[in-house]
C-alpha positions as a Markdown table, in Angstrom:
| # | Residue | x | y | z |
|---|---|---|---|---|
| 1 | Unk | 135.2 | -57.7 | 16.2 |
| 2 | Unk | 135.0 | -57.9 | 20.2 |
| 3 | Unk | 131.5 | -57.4 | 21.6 |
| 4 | Unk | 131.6 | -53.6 | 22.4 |
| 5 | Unk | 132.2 | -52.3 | 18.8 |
| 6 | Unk | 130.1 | -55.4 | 17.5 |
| 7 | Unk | 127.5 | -53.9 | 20.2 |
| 8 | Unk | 128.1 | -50.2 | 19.1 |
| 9 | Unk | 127.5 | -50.9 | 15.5 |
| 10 | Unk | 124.1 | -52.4 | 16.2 |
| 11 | Unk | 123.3 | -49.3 | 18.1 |
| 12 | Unk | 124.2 | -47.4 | 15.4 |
| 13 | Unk | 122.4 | -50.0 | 12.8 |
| 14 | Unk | 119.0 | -50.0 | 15.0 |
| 15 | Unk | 119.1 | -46.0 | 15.5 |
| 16 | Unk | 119.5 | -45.4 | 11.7 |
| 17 | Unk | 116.9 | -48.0 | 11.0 |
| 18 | Unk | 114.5 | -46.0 | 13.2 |
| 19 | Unk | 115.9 | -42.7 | 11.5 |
| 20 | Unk | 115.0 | -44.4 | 8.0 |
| 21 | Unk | 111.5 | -45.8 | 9.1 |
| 22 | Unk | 110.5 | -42.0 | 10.6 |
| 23 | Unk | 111.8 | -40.4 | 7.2 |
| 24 | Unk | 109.1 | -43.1 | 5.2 |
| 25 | Unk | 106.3 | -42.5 | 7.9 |
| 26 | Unk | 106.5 | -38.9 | 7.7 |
| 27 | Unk | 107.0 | -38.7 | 4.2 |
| 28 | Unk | 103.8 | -41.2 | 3.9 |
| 29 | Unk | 101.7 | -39.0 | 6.3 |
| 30 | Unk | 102.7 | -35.8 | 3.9 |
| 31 | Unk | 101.4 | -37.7 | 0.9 |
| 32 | Unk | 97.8 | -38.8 | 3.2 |
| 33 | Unk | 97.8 | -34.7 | 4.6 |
| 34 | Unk | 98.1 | -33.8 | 0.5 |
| 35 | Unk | 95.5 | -36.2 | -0.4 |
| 36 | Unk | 92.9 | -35.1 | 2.0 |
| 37 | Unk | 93.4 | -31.7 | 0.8 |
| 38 | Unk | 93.0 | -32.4 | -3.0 |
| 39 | Unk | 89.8 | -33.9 | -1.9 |
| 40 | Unk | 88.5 | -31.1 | 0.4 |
| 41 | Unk | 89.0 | -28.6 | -1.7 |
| 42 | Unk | 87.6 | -30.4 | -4.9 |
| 43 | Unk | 84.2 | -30.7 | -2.2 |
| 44 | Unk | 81.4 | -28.6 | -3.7 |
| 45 | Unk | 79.8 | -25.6 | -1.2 |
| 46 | Unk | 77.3 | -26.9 | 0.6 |
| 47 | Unk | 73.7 | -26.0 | -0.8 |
| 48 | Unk | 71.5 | -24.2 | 1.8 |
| 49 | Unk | 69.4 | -26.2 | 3.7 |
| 50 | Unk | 65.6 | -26.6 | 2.5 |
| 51 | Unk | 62.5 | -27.4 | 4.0 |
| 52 | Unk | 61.0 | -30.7 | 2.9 |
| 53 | Unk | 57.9 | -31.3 | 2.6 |
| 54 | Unk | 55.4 | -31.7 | 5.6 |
| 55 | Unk | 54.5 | -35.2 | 6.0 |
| 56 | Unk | 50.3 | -35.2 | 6.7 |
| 57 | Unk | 49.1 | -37.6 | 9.7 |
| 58 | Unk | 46.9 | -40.2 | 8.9 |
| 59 | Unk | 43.8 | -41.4 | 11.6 |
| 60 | Unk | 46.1 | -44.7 | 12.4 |
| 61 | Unk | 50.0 | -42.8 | 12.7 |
| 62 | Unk | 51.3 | -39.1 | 13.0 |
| 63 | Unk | 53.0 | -36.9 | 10.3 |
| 64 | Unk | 56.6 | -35.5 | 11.5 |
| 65 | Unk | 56.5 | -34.6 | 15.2 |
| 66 | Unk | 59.0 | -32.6 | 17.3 |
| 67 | Unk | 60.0 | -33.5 | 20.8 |
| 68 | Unk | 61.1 | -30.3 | 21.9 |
| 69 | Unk | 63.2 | -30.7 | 25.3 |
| 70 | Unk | 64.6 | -27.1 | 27.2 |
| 71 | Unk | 66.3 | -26.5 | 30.0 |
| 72 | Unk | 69.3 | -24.2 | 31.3 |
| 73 | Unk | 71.6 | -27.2 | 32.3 |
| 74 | Unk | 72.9 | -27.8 | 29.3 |
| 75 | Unk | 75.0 | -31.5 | 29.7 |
| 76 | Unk | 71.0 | -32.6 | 31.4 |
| 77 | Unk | 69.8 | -31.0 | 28.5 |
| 78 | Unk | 72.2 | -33.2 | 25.6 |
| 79 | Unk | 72.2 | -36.2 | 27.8 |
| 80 | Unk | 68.1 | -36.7 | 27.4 |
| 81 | Unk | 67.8 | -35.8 | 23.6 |
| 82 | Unk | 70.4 | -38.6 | 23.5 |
| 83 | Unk | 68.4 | -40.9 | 25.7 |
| 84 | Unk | 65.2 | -40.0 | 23.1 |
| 85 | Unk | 67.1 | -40.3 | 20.1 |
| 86 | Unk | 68.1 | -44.1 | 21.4 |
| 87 | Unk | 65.0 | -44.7 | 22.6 |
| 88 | Unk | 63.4 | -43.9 | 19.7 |
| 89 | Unk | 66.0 | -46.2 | 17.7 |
| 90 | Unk | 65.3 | -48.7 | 19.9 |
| 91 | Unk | 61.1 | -48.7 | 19.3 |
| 92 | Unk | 62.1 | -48.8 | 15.0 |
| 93 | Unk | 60.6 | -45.3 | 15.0 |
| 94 | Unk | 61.9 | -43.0 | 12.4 |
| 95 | Unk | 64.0 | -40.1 | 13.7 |
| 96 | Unk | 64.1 | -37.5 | 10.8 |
| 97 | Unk | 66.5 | -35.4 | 12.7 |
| 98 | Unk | 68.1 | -34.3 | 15.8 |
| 99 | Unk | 69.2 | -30.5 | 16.1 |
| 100 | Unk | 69.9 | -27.6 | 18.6 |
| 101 | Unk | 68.2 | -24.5 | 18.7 |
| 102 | Unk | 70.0 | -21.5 | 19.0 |
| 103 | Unk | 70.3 | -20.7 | 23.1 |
| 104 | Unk | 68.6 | -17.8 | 24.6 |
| 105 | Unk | 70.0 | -15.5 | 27.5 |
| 106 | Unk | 68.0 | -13.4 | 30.0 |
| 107 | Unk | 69.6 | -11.5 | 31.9 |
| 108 | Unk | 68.6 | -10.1 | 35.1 |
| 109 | Unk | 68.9 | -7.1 | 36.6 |
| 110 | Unk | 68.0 | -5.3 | 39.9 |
| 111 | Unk | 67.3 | -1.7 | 40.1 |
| 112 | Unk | 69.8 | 0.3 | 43.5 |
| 113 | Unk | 67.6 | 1.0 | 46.1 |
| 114 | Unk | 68.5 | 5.2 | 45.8 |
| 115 | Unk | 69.4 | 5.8 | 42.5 |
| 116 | Unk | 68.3 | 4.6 | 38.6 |
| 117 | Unk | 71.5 | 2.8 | 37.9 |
| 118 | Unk | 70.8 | -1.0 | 36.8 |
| 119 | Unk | 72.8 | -3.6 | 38.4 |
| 120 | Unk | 72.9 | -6.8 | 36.3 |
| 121 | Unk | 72.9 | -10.0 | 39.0 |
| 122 | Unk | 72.4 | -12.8 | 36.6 |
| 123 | Unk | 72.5 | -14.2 | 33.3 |
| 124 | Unk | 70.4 | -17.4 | 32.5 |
| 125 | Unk | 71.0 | -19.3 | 29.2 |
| 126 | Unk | 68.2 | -21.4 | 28.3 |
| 127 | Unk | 69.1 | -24.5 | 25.5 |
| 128 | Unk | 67.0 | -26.0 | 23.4 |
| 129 | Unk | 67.5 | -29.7 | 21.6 |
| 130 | Unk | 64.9 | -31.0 | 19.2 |
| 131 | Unk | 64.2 | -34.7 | 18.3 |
| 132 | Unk | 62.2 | -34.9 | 14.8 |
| 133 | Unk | 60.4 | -38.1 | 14.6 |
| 134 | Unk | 58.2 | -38.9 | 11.8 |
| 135 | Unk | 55.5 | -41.7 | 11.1 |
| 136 | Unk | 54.7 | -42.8 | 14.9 |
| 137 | Unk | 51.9 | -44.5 | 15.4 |
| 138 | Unk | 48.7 | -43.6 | 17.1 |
| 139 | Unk | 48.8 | -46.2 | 19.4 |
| 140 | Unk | 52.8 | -46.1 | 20.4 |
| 141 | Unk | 52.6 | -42.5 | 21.0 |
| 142 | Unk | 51.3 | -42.8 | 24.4 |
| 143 | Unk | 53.9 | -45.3 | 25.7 |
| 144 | Unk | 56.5 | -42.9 | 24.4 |
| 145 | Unk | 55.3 | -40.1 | 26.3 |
| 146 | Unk | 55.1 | -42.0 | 29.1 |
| 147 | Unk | 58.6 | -43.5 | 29.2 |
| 148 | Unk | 59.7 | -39.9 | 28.3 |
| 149 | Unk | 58.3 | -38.0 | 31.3 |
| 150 | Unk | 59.0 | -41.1 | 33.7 |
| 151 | Unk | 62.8 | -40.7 | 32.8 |
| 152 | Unk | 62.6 | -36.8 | 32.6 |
| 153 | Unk | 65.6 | -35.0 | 34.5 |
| 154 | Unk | 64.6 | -32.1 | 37.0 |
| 155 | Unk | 64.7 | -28.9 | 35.4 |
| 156 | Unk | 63.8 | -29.7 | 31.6 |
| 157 | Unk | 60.5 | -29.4 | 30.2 |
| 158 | Unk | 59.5 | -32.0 | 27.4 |
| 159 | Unk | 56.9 | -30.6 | 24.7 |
| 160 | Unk | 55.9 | -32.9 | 21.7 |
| 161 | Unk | 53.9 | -31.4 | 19.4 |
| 162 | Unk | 53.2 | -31.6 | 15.2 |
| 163 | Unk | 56.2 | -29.5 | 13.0 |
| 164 | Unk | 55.3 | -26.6 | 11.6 |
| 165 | Unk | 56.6 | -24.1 | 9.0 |
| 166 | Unk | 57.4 | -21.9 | 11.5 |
| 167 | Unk | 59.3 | -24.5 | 13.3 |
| 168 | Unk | 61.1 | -24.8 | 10.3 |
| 169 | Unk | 62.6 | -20.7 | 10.2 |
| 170 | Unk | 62.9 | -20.7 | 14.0 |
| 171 | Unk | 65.9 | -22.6 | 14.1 |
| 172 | Unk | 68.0 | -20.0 | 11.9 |
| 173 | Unk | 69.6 | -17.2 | 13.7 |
| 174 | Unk | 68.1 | -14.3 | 12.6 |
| 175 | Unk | 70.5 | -12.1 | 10.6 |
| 176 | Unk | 68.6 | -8.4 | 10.6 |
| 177 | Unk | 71.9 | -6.3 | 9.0 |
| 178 | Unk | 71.9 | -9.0 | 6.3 |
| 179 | Unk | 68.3 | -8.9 | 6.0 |
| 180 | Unk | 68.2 | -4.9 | 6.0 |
| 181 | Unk | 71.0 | -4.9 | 3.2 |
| 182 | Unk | 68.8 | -7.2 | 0.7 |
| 183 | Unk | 66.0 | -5.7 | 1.3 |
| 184 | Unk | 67.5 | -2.3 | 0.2 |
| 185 | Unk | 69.2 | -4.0 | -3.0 |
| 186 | Unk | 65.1 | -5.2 | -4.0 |
């Protein structure tokens, strides 16, 4: 054999090789695809979430506390809950959770100067991210704070304060044509 044909069969040698290595890769990544979906759709429905129970302070450490940060940049916004949640991680202090709210508009309108026709010039979104933190202690809470508000971003207001039922139910969209048609099946 001289060296072109010898040279032309190893093309064609390494080009099938590659064609019989792709055939056993995708076949392979058919059997993984099948796999995951024998396993997703043997997943159960996900049970609707429920309220635990409200942890009670104590003189010496607080119950479950939300740090409540808003503001209508919304990557400032994400960035700091991340910062609090590490923070937090950091100081061994128990972060229950760590969730959005759902985001409010306003919009903002001007009235014409001759005429009752309302012009709408803005829209402001306002988000909301929520750090749950549970069993702080008295005397760590202060320090928290502090670090928090020395680090605070412009535009975002930081609120800390105890959860609440009501805390609870305010971060479900409300659903009133859902709500309306159950109320008329009772």
């Amino acid at each position: 054999i001289n060296g072109s044909s010898s040279r032309r069969l190893a093309r064609i040698n390494h080009s099938g090789l590659r064609h019989i290595v792709a055939l056993i890769l995708s076949e392979y990544c058919l059997k993984i695809a099948y796999v995951f979906f024998i396993i997703h759709k043997q997943r159960k429905k996900k049970e609707k979430l429920q309220m635990k129970q409200l942890k009670m302070g104590t003189d010496t450490e607080y119950g479950v506390l939300n740090i409540q940060v808003t503001g209508h940049d919304m990557t400032i916004l994400e960035h700091y809950s991340q910062y609090i949640h590490r923070l937090c991680n950091q100081l061994k202090i128990n972060v229950e959770e760590s969730y959005a709210m759902p985001t409010k508009s306003i919009e903002i309108s001007q009235l014409q100067e001759k005429g009752t026709k309302m012009n709408v010039e803005a829209v402001i979104l306002t988000h909301e991210r929520i750090v749950q933190v549970s069993d702080l202690s008295s005397t760590l809470l202060p320090v928290v704070v502090e670090v928090l508000q020395t680090n605070q971003p412009e535009g975002v207001h930081l609120c800390i304060k105890e959860h609440t039922e009501d805390d609870f139910h305010a971060r479900f969209k409300a659903r009133p044509e859902l709500e309306g048609l159950i109320a008329q099946i009772n």
